[in-house]
PASEBA-1860 file (N, C-alpha, C; in nm, 3 decimals):
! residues 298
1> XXXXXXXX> 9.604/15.486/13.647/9.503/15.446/13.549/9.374/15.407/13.622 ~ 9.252/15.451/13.591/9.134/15.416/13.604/9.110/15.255/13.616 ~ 9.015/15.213/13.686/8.978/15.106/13.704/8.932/15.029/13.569 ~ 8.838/15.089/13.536/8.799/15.127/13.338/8.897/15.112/13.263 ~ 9.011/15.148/13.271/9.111/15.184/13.212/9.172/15.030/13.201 ~ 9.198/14.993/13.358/9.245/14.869/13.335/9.168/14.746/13.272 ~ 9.012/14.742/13.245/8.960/14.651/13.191/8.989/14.660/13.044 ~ 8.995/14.778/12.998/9.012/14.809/12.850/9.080/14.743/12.822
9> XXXXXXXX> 9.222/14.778/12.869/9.357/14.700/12.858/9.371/14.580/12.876 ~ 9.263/14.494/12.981/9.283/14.364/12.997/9.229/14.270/12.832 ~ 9.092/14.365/12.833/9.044/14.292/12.667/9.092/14.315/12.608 ~ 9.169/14.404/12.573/9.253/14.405/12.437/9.363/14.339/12.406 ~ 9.455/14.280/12.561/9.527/14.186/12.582/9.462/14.049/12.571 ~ 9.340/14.008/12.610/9.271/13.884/12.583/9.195/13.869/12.444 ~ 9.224/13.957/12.325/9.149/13.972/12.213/9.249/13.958/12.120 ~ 9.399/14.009/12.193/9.521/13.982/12.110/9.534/13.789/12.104
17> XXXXXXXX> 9.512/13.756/12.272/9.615/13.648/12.282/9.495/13.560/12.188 ~ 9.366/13.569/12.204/9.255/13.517/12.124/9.293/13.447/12.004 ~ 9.340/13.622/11.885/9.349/13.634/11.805/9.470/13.548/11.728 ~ 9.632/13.530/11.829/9.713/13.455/11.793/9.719/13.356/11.808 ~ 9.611/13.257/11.903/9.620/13.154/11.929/9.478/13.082/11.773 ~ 9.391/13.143/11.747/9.352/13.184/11.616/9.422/13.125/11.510 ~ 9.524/13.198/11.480/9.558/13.200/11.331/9.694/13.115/11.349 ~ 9.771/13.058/11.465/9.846/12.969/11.482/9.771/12.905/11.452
25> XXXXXXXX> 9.663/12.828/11.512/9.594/12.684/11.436/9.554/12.668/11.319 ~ 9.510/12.799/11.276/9.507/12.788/11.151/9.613/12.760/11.041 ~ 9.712/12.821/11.081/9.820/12.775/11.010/9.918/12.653/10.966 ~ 9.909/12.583/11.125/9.968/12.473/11.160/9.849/12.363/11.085 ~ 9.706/12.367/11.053/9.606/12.332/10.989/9.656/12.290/10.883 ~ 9.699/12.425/10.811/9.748/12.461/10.640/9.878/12.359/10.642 ~ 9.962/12.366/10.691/10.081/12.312/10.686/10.095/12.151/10.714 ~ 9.993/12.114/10.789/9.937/11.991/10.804/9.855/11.877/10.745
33> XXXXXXXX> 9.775/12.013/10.631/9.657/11.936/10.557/9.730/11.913/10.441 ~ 9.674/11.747/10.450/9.709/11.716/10.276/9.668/11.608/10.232 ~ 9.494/11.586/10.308/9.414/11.527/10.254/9.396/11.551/10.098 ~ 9.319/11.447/10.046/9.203/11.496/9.893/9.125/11.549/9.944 ~ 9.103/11.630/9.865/8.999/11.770/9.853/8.844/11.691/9.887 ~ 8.796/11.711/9.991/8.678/11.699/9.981/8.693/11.568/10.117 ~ 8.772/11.551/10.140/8.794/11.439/10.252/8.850/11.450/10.369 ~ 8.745/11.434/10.492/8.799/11.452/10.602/8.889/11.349/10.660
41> XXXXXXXX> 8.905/11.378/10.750/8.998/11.282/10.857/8.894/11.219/10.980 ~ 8.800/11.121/10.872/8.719/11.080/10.970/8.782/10.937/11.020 ~ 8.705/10.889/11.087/8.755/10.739/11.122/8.605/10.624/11.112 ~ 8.487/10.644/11.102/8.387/10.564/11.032/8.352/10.647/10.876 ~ 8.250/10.521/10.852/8.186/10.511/10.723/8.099/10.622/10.731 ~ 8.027/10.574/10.880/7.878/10.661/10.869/7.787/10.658/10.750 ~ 7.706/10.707/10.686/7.590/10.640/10.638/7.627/10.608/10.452 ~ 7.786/10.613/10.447/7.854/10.632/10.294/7.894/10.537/10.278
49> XXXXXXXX> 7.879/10.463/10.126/8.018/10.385/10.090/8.095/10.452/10.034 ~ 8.126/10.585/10.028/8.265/10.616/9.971/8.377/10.612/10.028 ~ 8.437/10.561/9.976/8.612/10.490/10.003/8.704/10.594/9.944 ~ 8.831/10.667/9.978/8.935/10.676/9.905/9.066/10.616/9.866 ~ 9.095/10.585/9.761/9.212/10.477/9.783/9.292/10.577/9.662 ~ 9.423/10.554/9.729/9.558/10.618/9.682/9.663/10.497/9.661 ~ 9.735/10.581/9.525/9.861/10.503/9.480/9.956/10.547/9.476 ~ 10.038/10.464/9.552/10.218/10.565/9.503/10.323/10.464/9.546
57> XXXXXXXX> 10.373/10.496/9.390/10.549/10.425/9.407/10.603/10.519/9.518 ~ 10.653/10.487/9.618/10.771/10.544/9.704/10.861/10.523/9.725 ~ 10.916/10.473/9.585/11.131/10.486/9.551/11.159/10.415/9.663 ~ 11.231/10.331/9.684/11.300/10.218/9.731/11.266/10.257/9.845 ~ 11.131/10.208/9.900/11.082/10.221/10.032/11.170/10.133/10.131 ~ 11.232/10.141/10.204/11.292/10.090/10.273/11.359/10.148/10.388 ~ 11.502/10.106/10.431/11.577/10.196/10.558/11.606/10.297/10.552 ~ 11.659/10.352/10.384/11.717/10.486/10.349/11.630/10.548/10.414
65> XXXXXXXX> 11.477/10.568/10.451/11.386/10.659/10.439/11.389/10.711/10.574 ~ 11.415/10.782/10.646/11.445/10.893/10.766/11.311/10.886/10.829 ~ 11.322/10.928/10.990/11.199/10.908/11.064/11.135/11.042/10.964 ~ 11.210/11.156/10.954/11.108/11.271/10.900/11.069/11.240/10.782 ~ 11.142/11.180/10.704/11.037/11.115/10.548/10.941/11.025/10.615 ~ 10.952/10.948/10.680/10.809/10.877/10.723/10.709/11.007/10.765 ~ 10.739/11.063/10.851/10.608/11.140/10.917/10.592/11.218/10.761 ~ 10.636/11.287/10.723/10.564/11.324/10.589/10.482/11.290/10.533
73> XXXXXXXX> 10.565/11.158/10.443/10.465/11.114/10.391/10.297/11.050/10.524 ~ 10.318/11.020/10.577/10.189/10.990/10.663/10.106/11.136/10.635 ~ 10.138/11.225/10.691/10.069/11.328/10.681/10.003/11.357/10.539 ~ 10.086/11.320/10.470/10.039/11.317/10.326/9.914/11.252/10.278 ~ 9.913/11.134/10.317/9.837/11.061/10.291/9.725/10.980/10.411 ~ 9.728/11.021/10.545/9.668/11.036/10.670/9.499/10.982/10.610 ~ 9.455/11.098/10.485/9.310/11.114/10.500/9.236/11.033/10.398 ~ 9.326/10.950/10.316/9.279/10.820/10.260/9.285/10.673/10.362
81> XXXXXXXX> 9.174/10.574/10.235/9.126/10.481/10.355/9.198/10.385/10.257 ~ 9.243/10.332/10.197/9.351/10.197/10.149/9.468/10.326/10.050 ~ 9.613/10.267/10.052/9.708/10.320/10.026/9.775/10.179/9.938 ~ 9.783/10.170/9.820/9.863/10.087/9.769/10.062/10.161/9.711 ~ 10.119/10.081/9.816/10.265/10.085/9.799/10.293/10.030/9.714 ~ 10.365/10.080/9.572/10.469/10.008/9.508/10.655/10.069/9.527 ~ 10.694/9.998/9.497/10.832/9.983/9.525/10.900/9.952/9.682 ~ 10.845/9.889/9.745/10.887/9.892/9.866/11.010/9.748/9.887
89> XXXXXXXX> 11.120/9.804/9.932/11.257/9.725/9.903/11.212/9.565/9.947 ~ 11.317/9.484/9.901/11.254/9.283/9.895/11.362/9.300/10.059 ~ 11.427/9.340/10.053/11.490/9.337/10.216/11.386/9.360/10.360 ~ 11.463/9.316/10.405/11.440/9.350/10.553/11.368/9.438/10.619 ~ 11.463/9.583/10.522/11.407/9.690/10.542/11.321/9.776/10.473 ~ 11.238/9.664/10.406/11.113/9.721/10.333/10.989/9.707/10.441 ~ 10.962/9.566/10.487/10.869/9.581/10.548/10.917/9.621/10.698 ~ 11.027/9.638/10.763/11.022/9.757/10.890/10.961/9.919/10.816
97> XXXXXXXX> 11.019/9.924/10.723/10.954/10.113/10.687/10.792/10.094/10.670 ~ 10.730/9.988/10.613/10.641/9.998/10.632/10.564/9.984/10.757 ~ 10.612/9.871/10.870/10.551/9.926/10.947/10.575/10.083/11.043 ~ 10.670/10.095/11.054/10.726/10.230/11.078/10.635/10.339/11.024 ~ 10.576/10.343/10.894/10.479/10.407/10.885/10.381/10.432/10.939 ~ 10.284/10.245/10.933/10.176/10.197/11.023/10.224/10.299/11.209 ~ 10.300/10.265/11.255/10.329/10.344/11.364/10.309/10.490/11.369 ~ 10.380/10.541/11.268/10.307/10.685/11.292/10.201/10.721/11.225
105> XXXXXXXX> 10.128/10.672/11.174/9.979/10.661/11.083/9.928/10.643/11.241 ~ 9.889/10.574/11.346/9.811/10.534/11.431/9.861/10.599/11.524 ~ 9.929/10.671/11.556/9.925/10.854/11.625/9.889/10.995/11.562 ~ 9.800/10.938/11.503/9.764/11.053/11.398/9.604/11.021/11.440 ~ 9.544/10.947/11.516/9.372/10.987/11.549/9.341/10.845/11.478 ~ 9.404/10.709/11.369/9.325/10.633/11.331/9.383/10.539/11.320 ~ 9.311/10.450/11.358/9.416/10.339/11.377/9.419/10.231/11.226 ~ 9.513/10.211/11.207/9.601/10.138/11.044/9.616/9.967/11.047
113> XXXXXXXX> 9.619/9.940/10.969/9.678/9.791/10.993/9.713/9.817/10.815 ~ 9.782/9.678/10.804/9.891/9.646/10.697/9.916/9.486/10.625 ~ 9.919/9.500/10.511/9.986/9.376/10.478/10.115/9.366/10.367 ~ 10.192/9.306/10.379/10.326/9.330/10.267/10.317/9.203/10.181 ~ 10.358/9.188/10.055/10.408/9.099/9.963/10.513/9.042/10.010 ~ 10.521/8.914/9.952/10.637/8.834/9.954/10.736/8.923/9.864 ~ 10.846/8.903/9.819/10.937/8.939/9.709/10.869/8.866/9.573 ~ 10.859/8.956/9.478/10.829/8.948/9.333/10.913/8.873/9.279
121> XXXXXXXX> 10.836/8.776/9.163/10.977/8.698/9.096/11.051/8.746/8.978 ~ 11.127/8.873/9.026/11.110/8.961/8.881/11.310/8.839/8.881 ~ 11.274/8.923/8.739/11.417/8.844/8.626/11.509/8.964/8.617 ~ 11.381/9.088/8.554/11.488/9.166/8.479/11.480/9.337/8.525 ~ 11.451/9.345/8.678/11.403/9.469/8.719/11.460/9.452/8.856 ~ 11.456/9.344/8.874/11.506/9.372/9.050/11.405/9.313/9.132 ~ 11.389/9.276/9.217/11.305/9.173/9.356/11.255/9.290/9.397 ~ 11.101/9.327/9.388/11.050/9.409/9.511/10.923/9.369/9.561
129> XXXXXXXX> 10.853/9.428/9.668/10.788/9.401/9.728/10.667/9.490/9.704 ~ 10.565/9.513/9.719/10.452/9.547/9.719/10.357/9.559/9.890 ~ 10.285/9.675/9.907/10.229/9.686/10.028/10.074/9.760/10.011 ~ 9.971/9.704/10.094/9.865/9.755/10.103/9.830/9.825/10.294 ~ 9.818/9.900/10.320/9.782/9.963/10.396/9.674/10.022/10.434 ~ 9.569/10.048/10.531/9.438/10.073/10.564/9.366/10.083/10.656 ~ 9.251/10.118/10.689/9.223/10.187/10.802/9.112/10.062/10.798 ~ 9.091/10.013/10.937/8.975/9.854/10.959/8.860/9.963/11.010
137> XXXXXXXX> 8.827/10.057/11.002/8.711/10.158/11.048/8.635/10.206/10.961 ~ 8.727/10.189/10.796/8.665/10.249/10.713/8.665/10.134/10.558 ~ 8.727/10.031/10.568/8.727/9.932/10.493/8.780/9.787/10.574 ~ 8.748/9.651/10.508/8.787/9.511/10.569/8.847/9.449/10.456 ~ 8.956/9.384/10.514/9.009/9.321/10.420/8.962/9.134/10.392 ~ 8.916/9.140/10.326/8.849/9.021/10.269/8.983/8.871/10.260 ~ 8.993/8.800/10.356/9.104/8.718/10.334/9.239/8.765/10.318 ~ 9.306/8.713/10.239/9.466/8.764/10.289/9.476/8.773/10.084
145> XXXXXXXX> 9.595/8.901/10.076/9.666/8.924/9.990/9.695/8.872/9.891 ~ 9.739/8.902/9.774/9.804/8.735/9.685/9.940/8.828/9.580 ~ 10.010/8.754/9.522/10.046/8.818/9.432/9.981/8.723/9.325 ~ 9.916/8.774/9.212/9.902/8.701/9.149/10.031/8.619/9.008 ~ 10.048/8.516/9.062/10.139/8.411/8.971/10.089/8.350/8.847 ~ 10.005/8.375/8.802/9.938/8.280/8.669/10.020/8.337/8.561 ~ 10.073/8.493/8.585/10.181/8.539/8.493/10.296/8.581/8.479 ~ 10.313/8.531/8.598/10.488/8.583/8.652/10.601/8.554/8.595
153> XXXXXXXX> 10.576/8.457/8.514/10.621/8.422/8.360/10.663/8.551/8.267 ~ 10.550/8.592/8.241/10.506/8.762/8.130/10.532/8.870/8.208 ~ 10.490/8.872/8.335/10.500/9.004/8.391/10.684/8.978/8.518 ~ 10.719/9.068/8.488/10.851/9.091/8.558/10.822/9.115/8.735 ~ 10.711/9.203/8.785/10.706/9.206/8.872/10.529/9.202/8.915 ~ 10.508/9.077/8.946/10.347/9.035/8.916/10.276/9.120/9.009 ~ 10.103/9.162/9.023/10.002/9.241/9.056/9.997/9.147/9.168 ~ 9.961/9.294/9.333/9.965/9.266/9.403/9.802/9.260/9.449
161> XXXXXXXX> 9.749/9.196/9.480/9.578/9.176/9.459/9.500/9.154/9.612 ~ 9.446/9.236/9.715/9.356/9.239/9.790/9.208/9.268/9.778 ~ 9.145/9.179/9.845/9.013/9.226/9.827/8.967/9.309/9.948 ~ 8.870/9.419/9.969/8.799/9.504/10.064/8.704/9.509/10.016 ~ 8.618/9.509/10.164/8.456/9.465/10.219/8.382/9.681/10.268 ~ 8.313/9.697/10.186/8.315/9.818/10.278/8.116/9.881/10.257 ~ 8.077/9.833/10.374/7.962/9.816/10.386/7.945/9.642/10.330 ~ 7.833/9.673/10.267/7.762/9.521/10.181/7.842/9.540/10.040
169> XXXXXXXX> 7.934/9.569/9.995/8.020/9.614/9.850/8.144/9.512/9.909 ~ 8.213/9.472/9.771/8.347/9.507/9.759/8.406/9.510/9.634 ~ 8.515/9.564/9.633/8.636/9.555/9.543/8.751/9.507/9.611 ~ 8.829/9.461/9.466/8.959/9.394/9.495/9.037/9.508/9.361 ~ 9.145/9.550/9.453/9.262/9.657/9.401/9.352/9.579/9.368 ~ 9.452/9.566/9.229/9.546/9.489/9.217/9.671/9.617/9.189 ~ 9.784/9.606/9.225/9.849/9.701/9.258/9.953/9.659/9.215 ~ 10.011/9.712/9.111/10.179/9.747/9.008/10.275/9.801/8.935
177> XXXXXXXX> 10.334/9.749/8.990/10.501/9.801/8.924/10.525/9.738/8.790 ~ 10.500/9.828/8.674/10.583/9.819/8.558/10.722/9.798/8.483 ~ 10.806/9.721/8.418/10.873/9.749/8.446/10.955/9.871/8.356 ~ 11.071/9.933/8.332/11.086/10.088/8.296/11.062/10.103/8.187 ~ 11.066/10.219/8.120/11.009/10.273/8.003/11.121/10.182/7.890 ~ 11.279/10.210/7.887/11.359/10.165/7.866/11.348/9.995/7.801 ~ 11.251/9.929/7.935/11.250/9.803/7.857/11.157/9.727/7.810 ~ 11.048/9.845/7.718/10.928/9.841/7.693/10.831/9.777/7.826
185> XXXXXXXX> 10.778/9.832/7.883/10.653/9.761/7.972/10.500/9.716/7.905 ~ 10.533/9.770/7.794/10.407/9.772/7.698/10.407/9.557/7.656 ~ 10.532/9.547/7.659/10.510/9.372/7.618/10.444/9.315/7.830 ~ 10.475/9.393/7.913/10.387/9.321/8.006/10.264/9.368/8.030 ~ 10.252/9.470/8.001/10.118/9.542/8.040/9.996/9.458/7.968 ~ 10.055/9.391/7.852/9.918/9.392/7.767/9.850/9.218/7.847 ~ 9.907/9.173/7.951/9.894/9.058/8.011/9.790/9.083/8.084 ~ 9.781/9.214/8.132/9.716/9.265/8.243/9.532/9.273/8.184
193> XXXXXXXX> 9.518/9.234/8.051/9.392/9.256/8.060/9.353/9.080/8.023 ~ 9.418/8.996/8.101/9.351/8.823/8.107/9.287/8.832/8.243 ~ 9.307/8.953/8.333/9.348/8.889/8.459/9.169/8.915/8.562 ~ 9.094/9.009/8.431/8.929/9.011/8.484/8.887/8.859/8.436 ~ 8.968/8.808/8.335/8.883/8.654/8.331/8.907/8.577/8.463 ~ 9.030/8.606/8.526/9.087/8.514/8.646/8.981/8.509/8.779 ~ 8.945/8.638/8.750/8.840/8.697/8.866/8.694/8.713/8.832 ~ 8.606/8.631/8.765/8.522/8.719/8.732/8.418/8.762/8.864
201> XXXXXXXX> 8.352/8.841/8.804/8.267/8.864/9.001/8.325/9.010/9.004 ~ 8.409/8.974/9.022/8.513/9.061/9.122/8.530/9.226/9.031 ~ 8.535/9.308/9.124/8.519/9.468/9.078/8.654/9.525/9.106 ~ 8.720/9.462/9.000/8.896/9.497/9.004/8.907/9.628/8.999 ~ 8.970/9.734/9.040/9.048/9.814/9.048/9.217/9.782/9.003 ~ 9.240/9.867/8.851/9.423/9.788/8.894/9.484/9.960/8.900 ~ 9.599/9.972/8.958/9.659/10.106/8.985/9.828/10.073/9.040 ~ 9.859/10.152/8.974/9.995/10.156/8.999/10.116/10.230/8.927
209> XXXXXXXX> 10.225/10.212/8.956/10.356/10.257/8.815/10.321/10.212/8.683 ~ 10.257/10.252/8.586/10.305/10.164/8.462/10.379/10.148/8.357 ~ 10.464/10.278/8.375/10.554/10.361/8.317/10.537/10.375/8.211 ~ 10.406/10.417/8.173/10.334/10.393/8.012/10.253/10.498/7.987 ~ 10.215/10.576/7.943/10.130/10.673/7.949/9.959/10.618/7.920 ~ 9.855/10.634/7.974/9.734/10.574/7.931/9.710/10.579/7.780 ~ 9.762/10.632/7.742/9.708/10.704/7.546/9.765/10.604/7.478 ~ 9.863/10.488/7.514/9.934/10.395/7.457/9.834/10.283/7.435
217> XXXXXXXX> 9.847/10.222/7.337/9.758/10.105/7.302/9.749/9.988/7.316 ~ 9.884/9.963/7.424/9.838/9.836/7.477/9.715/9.845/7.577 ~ 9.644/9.964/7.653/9.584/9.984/7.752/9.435/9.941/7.670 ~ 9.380/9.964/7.498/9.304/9.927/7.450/9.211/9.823/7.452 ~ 9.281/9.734/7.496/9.191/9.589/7.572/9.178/9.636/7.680 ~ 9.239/9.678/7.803/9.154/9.738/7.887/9.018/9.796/7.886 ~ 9.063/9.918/7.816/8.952/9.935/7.818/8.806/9.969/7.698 ~ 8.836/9.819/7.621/8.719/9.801/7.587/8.668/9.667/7.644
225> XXXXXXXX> 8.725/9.669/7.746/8.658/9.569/7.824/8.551/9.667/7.952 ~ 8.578/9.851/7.900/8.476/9.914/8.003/8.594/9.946/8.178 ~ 8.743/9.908/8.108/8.819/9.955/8.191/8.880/10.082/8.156 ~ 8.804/10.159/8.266/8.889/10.329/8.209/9.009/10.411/8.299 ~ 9.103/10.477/8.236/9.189/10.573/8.351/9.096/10.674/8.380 ~ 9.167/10.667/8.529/9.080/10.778/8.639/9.155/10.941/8.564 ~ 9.298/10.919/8.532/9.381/10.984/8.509/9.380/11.007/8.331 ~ 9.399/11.134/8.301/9.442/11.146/8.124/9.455/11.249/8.140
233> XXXXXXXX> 9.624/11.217/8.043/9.746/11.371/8.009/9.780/11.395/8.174 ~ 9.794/11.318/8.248/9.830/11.347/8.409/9.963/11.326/8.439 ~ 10.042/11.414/8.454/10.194/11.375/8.465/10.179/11.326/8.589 ~ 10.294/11.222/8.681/10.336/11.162/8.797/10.460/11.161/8.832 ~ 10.526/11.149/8.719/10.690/11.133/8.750/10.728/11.278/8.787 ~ 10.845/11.239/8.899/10.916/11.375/8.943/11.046/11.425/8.809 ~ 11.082/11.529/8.756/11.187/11.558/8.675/11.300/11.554/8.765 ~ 11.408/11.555/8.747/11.531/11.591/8.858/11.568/11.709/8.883
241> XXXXXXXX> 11.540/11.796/8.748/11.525/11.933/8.829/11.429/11.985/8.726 ~ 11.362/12.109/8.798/11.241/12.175/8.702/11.260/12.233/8.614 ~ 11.175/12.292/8.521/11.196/12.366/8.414/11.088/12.449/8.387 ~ 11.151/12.557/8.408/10.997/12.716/8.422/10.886/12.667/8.526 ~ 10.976/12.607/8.641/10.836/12.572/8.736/10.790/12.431/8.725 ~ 10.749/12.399/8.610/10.754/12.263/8.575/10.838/12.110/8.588 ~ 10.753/12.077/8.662/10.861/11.977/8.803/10.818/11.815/8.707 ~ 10.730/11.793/8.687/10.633/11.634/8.643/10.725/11.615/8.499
249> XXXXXXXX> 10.712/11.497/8.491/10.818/11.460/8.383/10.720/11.355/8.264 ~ 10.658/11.232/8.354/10.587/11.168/8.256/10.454/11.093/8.324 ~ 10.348/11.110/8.235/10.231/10.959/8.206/10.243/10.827/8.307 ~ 10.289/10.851/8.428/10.348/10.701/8.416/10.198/10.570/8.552 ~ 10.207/10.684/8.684/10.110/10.648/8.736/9.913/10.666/8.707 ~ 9.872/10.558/8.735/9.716/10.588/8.700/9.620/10.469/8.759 ~ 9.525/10.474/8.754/9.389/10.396/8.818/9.321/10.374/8.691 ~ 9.252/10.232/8.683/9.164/10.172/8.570/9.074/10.100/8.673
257> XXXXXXXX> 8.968/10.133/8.644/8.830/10.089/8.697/8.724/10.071/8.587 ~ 8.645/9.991/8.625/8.536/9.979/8.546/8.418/10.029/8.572 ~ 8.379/10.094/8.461/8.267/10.240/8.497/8.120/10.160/8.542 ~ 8.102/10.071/8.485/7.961/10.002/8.515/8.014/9.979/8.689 ~ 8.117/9.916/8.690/8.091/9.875/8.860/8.164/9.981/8.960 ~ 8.230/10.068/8.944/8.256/10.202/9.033/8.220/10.319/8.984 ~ 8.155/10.348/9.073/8.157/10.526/9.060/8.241/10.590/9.101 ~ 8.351/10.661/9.015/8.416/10.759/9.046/8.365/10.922/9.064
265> XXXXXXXX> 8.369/10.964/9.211/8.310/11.099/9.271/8.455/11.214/9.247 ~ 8.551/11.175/9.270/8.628/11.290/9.257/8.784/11.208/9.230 ~ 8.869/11.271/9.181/8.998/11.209/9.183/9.114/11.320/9.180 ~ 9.245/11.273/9.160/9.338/11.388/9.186/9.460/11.323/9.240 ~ 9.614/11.397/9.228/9.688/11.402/9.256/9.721/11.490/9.341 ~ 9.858/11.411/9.414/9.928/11.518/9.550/10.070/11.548/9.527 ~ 10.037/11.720/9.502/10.144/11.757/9.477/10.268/11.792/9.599 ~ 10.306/11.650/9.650/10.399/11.701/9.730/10.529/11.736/9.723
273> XXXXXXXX> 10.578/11.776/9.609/10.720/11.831/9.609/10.738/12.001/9.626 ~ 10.561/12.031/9.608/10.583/12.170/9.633/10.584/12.223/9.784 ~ 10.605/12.136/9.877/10.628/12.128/10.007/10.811/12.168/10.029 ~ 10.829/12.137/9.903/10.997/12.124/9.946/11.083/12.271/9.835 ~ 11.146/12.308/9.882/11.267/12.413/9.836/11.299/12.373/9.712 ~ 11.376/12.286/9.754/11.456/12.191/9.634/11.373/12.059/9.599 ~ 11.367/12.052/9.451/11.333/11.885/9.410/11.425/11.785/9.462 ~ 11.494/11.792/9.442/11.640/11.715/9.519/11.591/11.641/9.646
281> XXXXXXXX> 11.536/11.723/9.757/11.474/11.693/9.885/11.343/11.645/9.872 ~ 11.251/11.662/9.797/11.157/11.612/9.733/11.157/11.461/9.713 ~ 11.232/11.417/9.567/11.296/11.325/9.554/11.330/11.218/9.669 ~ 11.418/11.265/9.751/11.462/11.164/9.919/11.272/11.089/9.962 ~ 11.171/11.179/9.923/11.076/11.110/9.972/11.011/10.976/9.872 ~ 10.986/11.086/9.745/11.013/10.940/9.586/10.993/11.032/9.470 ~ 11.025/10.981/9.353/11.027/11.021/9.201/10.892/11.047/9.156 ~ 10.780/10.967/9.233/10.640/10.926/9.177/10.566/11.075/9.282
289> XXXXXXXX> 10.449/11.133/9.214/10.314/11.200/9.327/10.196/11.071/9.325 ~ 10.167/11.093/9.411/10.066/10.970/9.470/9.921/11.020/9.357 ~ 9.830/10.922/9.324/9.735/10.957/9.268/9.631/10.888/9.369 ~ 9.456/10.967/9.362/9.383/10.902/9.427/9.253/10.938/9.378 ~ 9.171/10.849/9.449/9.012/10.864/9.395/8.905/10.815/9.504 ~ 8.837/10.927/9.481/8.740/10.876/9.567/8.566/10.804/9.490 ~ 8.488/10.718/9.553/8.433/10.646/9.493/8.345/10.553/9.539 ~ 8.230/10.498/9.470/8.153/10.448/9.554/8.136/10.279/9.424
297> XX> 8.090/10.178/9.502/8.067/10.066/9.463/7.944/10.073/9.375 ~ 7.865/10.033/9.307/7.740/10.041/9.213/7.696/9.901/9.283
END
């Protein structure tokens, strides 16, 4: 072979290996990404106050949950900046999974910090815990956590309430577990709209399980107090098994903000069960898809 000959051959061998090393990253990209749409994987503010904050029950967060259900879900949720946990077990091994998370969240390019609830004083649902999670690069947490008790009386498993500093803004997210459809949640839910008098000032965000669909009328004092869902007609619940494709079962997760004091820029759910074969395996991660929004302070 020609001297010529052999260069030909060399570029076409260096245009191949180019080309596969190419569309491997690209792929491993695809299989990786599962930010909200429109949100990078930055680690400052830079010249924005937009924040994203995500919600999700994750079914008896605790030991059951496998190192590979942790890295999942992280990946899942990697490219939001506060993460409110509901259901995370009153044991032991609620707050190890959570930090276990925090651990592989901060090999992922950003570093996390965390705070957990005490155990809830529920009666008639079960003791759980509540968790807020977040990135100190892209929001501050304003003092320490609370659950709020003024109704723990009315509510079975009371709102878990942090405030964040992000720029010269803040909001305070109150974050809950409903309790099931079964035993009306609608007699606790309707507690939930005393709780802007408790705070006034303050640019509540509440989000969580409510196992209620927004269209229900206890949510009505909400929001004619100018508290609206981010979410409407948005299924969350996982079915146990699908039907014609159709995996979402009910109404149950959602975000209420108040339109005068947040701007909501984009919002959305993560469909992560279509990651998985089977719902079944799905499920092992939780029953709930995470909802989120992105948004700026007024």
């Amino acid at each position: 072979m020609s001297k010529q000959g052999y260069i030909i051959v060399a570029a076409a061998i260096l245009l191949l290996v180019v080309l596969f090393v190419y569309l491997r990253s690209k792929n491993t990209g695809r299989e990786e990404q599962s930010a909200p749409p429109g949100q990078s994987d930055t680690t400052s503010l830079g010249p924005t106050n937009d924040v994203v904050i995500c919600s999700w029950n994750l079914k008896d967060f605790g030991k059951s949950k496998s190192d590979q259900t942790i890295e999942f879900i992280a990946n899942a949720i990697r490219n939001v900046d506060v993460l409110a946990i509901q259901e995370v077990v009153a044991g032991s091994g609620g707050p190890q999974a959570v930090g276990r998370l925090v651990d592989v969240l901060n090999r992922k390019g950003a570093k996390w910090d965390y705070t957990i609830s005490d155990p809830t004083s529920s009666k008639e649902s079960g003791t759980e815990r509540y968790a807020f999670i977040w990135k100190p690069s892209r929001v501050k947490k304003i003092g320490n956590a609370w659950l709020e008790k003024k109704y723990s009386e009315q509510i079975d498993r009371e709102p878990y309430m942090a405030t964040f500093q992000v720029k010269n803004k803040f909001f305070t997210m109150a974050s809950f577990h409903a309790i099931p459809k079964a035993k009306q949640p609608e007699t606790e839910i309707r507690y939930l709209r005393y709780v802007p008098d408790e705070y006034p000032g303050k640019n509540l965000i509440f989000g969580g399980d409510f196992n209620c669909p927004e269209s229900h009328s206890v949510f009505n004092a909400l929001k004619n107090m100018d508290y609206q869902p981010v979410f409407v007609k948005q299924k969350t619940s996982l079915r146990s098994k699908c039907v014609n494709n159709d995996c979402l079962a009910s109404e149950y997760d959602n975000l209420f903000c108040k339109r005068a004091n947040i701007r909501v820029i984009n919002s959305g759910v993560m469909h992560f069960y279509k990651s998985f074969s089977n719902i079944k395996d799905a499920i092992k991660v939780s029953d709930h898809i995470p909802v989120y929004m992105k948004f700026s302070v007024n």
